[in-house]
TORKOL-4160 file (C-alpha; in steps of 0.2 Angstrom, whole numbers, padded with zeros to 4 digits, m for minus):
291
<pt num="1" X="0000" Y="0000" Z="0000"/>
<pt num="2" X="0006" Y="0017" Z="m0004"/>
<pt num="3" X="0009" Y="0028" Z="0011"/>
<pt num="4" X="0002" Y="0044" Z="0008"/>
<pt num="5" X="0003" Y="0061" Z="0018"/>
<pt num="6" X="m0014" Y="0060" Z="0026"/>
<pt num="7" X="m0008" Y="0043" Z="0032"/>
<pt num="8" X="0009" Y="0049" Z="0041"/>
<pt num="9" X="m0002" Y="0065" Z="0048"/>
<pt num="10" X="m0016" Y="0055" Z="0056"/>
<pt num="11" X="0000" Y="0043" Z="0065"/>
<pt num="12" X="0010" Y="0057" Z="0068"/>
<pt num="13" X="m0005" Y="0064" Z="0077"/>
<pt num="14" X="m0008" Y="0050" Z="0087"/>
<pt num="15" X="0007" Y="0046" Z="0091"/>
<pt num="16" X="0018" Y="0060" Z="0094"/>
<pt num="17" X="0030" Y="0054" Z="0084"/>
<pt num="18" X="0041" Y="0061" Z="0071"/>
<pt num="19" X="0038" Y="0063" Z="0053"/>
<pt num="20" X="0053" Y="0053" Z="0046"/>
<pt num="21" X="0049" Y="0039" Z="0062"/>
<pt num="22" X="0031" Y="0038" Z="0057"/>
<pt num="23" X="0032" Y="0036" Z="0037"/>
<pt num="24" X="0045" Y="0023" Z="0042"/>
<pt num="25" X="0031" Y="0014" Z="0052"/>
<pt num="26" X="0021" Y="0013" Z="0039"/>
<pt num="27" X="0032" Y="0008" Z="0029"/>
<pt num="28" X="0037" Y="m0006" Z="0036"/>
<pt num="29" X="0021" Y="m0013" Z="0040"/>
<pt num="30" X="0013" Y="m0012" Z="0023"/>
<pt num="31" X="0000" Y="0006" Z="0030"/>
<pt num="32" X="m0007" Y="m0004" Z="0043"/>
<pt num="33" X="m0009" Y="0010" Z="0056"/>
<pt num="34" X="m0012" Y="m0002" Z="0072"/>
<pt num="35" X="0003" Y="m0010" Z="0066"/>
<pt num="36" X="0012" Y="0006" Z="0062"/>
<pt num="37" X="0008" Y="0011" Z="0081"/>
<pt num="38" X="0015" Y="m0005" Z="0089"/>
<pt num="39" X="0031" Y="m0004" Z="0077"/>
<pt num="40" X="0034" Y="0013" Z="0085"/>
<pt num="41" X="0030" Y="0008" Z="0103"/>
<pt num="42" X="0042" Y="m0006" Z="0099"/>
<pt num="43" X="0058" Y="0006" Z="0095"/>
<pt num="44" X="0052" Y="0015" Z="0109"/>
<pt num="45" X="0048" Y="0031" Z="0099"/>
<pt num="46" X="0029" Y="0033" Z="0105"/>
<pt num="47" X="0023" Y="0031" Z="0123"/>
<pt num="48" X="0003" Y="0026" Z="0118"/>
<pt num="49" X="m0007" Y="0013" Z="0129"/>
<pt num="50" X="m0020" Y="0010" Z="0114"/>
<pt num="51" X="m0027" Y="0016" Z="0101"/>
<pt num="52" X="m0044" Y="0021" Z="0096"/>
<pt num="53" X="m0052" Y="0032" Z="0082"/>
<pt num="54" X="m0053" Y="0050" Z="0085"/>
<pt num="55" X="m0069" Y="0056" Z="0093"/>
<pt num="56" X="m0077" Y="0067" Z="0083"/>
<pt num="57" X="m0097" Y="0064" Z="0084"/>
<pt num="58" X="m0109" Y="0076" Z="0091"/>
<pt num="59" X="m0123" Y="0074" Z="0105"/>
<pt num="60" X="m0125" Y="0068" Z="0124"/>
<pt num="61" X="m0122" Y="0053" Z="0133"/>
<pt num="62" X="m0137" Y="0053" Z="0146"/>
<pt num="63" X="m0138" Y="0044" Z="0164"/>
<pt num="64" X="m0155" Y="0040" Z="0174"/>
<pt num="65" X="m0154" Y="0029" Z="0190"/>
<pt num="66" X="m0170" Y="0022" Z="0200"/>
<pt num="67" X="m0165" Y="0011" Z="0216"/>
<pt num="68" X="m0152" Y="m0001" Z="0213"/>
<pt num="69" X="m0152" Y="0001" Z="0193"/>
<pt num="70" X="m0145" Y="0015" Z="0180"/>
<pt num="71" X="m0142" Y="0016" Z="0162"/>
<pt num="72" X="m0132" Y="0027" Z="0153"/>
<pt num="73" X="m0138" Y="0029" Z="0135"/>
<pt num="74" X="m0128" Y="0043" Z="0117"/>
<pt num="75" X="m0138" Y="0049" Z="0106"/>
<pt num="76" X="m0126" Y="0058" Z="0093"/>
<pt num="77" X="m0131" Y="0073" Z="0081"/>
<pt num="78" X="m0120" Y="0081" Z="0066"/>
<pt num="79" X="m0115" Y="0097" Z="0076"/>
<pt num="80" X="m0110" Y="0103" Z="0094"/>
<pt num="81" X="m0125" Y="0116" Z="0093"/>
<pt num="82" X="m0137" Y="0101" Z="0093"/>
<pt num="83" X="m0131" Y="0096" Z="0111"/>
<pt num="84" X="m0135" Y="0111" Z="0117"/>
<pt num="85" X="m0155" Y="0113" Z="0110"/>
<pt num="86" X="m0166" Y="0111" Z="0124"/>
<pt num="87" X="m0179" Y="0101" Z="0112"/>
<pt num="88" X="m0165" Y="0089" Z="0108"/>
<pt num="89" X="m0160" Y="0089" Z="0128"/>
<pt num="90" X="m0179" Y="0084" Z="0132"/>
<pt num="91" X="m0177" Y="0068" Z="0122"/>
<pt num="92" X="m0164" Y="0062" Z="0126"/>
<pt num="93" X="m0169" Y="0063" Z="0145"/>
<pt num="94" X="m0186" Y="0055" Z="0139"/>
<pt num="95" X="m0175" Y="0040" Z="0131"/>
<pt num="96" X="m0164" Y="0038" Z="0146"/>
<pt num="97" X="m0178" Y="0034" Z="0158"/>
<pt num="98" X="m0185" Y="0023" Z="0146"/>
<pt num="99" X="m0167" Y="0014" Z="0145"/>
<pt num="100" X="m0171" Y="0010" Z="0163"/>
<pt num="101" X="m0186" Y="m0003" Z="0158"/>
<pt num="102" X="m0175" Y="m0013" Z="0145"/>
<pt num="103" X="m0159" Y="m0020" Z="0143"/>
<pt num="104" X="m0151" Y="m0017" Z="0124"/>
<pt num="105" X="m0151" Y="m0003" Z="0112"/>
<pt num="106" X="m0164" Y="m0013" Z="0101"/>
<pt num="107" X="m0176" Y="m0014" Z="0112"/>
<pt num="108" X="m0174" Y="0004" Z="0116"/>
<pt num="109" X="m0178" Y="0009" Z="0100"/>
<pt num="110" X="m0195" Y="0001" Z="0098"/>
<pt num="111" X="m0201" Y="0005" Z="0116"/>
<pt num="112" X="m0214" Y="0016" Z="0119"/>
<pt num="113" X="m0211" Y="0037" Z="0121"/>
<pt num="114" X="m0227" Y="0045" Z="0124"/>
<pt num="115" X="m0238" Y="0036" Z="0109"/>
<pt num="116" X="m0224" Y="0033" Z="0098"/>
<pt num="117" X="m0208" Y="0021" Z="0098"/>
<pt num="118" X="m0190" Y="0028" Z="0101"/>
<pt num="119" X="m0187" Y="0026" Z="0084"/>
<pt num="120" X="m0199" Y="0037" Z="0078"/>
<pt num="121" X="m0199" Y="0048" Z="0090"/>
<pt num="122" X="m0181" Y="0052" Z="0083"/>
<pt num="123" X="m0185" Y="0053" Z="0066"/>
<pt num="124" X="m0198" Y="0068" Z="0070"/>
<pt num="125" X="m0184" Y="0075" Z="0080"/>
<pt num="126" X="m0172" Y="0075" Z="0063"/>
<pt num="127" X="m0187" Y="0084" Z="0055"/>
<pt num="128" X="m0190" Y="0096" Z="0066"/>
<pt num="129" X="m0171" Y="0102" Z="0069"/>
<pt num="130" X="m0165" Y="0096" Z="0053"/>
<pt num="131" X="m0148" Y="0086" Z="0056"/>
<pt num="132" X="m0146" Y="0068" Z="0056"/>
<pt num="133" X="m0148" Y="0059" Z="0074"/>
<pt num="134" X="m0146" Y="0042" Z="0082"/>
<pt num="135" X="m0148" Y="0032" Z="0098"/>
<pt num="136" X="m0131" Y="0024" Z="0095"/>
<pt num="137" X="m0130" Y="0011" Z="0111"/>
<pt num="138" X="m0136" Y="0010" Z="0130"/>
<pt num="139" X="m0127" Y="0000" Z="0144"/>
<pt num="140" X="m0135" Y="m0005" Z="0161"/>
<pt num="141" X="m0130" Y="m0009" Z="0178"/>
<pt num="142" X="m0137" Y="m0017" Z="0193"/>
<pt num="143" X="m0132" Y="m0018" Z="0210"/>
<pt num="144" X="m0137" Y="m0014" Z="0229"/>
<pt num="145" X="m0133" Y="0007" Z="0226"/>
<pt num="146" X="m0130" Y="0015" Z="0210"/>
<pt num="147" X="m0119" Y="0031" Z="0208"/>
<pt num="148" X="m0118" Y="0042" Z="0193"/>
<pt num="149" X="m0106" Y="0057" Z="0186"/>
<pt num="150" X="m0110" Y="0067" Z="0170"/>
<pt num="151" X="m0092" Y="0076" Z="0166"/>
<pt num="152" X="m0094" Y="0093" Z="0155"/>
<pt num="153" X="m0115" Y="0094" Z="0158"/>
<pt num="154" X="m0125" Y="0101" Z="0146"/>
<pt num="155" X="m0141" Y="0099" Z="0158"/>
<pt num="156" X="m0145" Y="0090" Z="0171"/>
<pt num="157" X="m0139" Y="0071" Z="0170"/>
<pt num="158" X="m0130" Y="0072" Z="0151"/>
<pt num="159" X="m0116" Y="0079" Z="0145"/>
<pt num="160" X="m0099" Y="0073" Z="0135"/>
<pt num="161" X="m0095" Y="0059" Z="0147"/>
<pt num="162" X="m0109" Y="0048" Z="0160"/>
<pt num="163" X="m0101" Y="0035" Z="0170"/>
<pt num="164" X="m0113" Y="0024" Z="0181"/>
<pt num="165" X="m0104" Y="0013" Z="0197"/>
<pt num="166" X="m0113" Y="m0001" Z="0203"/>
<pt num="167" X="m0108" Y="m0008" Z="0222"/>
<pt num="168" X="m0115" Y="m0018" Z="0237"/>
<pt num="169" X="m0109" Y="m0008" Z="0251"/>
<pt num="170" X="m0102" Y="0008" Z="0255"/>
<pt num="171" X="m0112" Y="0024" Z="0251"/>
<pt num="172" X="m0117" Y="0036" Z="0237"/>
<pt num="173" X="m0106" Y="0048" Z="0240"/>
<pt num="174" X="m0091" Y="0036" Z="0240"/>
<pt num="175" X="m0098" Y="0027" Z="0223"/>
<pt num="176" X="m0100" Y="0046" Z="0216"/>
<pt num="177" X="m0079" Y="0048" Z="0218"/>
<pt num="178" X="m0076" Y="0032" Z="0211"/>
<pt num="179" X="m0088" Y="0036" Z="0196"/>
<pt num="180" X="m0079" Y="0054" Z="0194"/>
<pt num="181" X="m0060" Y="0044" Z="0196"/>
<pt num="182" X="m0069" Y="0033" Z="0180"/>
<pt num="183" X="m0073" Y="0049" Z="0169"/>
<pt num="184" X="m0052" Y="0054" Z="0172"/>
<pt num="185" X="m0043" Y="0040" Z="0171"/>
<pt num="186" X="m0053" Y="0030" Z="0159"/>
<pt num="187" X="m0052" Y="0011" Z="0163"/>
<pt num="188" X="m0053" Y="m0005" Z="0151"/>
<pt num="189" X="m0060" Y="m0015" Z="0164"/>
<pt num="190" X="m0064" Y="m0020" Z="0181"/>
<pt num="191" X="m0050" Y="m0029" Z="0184"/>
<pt num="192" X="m0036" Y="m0039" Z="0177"/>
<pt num="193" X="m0048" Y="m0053" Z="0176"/>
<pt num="194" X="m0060" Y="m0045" Z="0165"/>
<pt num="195" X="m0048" Y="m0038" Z="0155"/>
<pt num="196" X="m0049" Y="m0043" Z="0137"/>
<pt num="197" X="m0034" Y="m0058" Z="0135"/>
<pt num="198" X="m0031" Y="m0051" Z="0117"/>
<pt num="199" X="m0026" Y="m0033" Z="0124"/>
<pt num="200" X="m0016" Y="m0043" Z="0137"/>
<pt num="201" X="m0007" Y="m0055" Z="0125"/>
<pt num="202" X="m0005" Y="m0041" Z="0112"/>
<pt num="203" X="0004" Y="m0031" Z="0126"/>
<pt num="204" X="0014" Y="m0044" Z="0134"/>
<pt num="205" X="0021" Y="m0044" Z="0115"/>
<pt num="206" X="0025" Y="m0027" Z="0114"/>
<pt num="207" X="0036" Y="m0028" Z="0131"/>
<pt num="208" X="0043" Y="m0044" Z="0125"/>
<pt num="209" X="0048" Y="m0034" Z="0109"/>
<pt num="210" X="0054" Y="m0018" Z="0117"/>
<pt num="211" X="0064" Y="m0026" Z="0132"/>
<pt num="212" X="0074" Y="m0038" Z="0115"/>
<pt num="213" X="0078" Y="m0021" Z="0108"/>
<pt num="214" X="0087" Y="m0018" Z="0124"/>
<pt num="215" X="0099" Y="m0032" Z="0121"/>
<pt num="216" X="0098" Y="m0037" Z="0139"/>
<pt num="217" X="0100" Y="m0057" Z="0139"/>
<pt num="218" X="0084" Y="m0067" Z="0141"/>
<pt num="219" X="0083" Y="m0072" Z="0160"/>
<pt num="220" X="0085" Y="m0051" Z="0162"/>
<pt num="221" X="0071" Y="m0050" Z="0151"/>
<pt num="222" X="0059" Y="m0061" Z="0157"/>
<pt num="223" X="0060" Y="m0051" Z="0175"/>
<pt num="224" X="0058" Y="m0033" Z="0164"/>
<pt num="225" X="0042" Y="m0042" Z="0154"/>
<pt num="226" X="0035" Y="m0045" Z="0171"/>
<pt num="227" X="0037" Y="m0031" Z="0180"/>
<pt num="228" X="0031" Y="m0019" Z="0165"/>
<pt num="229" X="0016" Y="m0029" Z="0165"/>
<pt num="230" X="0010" Y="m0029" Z="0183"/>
<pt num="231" X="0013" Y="m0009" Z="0180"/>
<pt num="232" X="0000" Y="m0012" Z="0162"/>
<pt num="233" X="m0014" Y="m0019" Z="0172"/>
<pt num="234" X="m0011" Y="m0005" Z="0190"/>
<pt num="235" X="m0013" Y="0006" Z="0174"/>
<pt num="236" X="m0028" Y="m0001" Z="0165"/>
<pt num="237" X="m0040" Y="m0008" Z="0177"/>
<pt num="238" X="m0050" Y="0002" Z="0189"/>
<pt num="239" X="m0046" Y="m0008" Z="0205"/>
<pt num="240" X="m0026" Y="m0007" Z="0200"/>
<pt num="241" X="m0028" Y="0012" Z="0197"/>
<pt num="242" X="m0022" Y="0025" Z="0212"/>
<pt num="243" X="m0039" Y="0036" Z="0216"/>
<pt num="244" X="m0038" Y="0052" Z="0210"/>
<pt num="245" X="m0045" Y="0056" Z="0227"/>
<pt num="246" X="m0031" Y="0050" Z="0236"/>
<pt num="247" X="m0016" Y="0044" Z="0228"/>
<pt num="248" X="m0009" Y="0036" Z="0240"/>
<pt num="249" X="m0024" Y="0020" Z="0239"/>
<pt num="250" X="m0028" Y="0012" Z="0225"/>
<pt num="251" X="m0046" Y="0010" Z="0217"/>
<pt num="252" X="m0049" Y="m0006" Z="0225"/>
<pt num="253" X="m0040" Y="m0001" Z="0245"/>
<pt num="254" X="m0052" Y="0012" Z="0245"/>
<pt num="255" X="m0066" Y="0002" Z="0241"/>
<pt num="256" X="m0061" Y="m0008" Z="0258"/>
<pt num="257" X="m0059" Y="0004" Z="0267"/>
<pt num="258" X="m0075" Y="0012" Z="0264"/>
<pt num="259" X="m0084" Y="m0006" Z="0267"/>
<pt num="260" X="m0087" Y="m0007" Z="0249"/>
<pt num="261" X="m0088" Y="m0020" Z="0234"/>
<pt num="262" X="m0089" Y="m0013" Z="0217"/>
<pt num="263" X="m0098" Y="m0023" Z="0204"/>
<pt num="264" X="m0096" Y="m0017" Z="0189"/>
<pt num="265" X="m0095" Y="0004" Z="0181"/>
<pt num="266" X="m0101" Y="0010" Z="0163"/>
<pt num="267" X="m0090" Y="0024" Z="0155"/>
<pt num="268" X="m0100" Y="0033" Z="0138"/>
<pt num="269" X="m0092" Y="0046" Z="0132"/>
<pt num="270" X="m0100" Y="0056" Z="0115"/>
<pt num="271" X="m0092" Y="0047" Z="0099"/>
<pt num="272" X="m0079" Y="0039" Z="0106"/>
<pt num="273" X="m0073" Y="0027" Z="0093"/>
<pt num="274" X="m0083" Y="0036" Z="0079"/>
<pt num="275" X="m0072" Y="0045" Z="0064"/>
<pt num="276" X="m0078" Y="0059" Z="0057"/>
<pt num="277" X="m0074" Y="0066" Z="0042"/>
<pt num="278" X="m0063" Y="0082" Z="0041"/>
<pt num="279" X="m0070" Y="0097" Z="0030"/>
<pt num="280" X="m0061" Y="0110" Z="0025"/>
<pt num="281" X="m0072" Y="0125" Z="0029"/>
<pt num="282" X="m0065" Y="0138" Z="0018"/>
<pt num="283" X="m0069" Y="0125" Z="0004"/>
<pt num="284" X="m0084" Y="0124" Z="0011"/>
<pt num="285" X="m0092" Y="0142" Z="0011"/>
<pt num="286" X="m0085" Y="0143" Z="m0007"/>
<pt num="287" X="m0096" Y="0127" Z="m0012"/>
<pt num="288" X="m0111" Y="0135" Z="m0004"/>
<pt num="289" X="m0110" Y="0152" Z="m0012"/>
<pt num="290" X="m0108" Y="0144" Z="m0028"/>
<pt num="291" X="m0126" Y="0137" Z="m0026"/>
């Protein structure tokens, strides 16, 4: 494949790293860019944990908890302005309590908003306002309390980020920290034993490759590959991670010390994963005024 400009960019932009080291990447691994990233993390010229497409999609990511239940459902839109229209805001509240009666997105959709399914109910909405919406995905949790966190609100219970801690134990208030530690610091699991055994293999590689690089003989490498790892899963699963609230303890430490289990947490943030297309706006004016 030919490594193009716009491919070197988007790496260099993800990455940090340098022009040269980035079309070299590519190169070497045929413009694969998860490859390309993994080739730089292996020569030690970039320092990402993972990888993920840019997050450019519009809308809210709305929370609603009743009892020992919450949902966190996004519904995206074309534009930022969208997010902040009070007709838009209404219905996304309106699905988010209806979120707390079923259990998938699909569901969801044909469930009943007032005499008319979700579905519909957001095609009128695209009418009225006129951009493009969705109810993109909803995830539940259950559990004795049920603690939620909307980061960068836009009204009441939705904004850019909801996060939902579920835990037998302990108090709101102590679930409402933990939930604002999950909007910072991002975890991909529970713990190490929810962690996904691909991301764990792929990573293990990675050390493997970076610590070879070294030259250091292979008994010295072993002990490198497991320390680096123990400090991977302190960094990527909630109850490894130190709490932002006090550094000192980890996620899981002050959990037990607040006589608290967590059972599982929900993290949404708007069009996480989700590329959008760049426009160049001058271009764009000029193509309106044409007509």
């Amino acid at each position: 494949m030919a490594v193009t400009a716009a491919m070197v960019k988007q790496l260099r932009e993800s990455t940090g790293a340098g022009m040269m080291d980035a079309k070299k990447a590519l190169t070497e691994t045929d413009g694969d860019m998860d490859a390309a990233v993994d080739w730089l993390r292996t020569k030690g010229l970039a320092t990402a944990a993972k990888k993920s497409g840019r997050t450019a999609a519009e809308g809210l990511v709305a929370v609603a908890v009743d009892g020992g239940t919450g949902v966190a459902v996004e519904v995206n839109a074309e534009t930022d302005f969208v997010a902040k229209n009070s007709e838009f805001q209404e219905m996304v509240g309106k699905i988010a309590q209806a979120a707390l009666a079923v259990n998938d997105t699909e569901t969801l959709l044909e469930t009943d908003l007032g005499g008319k399914s979700v579905k519909d109910t957001v095609t009128d909405k695209i009418a009225t306002i006129g951009e493009n919406m969705s109810v993109r995905r909803m995830a539940k949790v259950e559990a004795e309390t049920v603690a939620s966190y909307v980061h960068n609100a836009a009204a009441p219970g939705m904004g850019n980020i909801g996060v939902l801690v579920a835990l037998d134990g302990g108090d709101e208030a102590f679930g409402k920290q933990v939930a604002m530690h999950i909007a910072a610091a991002n975890p991909a699991s529970l713990s190490e034993a929810d962690l996904d055994p691909a991301v764990v293999e792929k990573e293990r590689q990675i050390q493997i490759d970076i610590a070879r690089e070294s030259g250091k003989p292979e008994q010295v490498i072993e002990k490198m590959i497991e320390g680096r790892m123990k400090k991977f899963m302190a960094e990527v699963t909630l109850l490894g991670q130190q709490f932002v609230v006090n550094p000192d303890l980890t996620v899981a430490k002050a959990a037990e010390e607040a006589g608290a289990t967590i059972k599982a947490f929900v993290r949404l943030q708007v069009g996480e994963g989700i590329e959008k297309k760049e426009e160049d706006f001058a271009a764009e004016v000029a193509k309106a005024a044409q007509g």
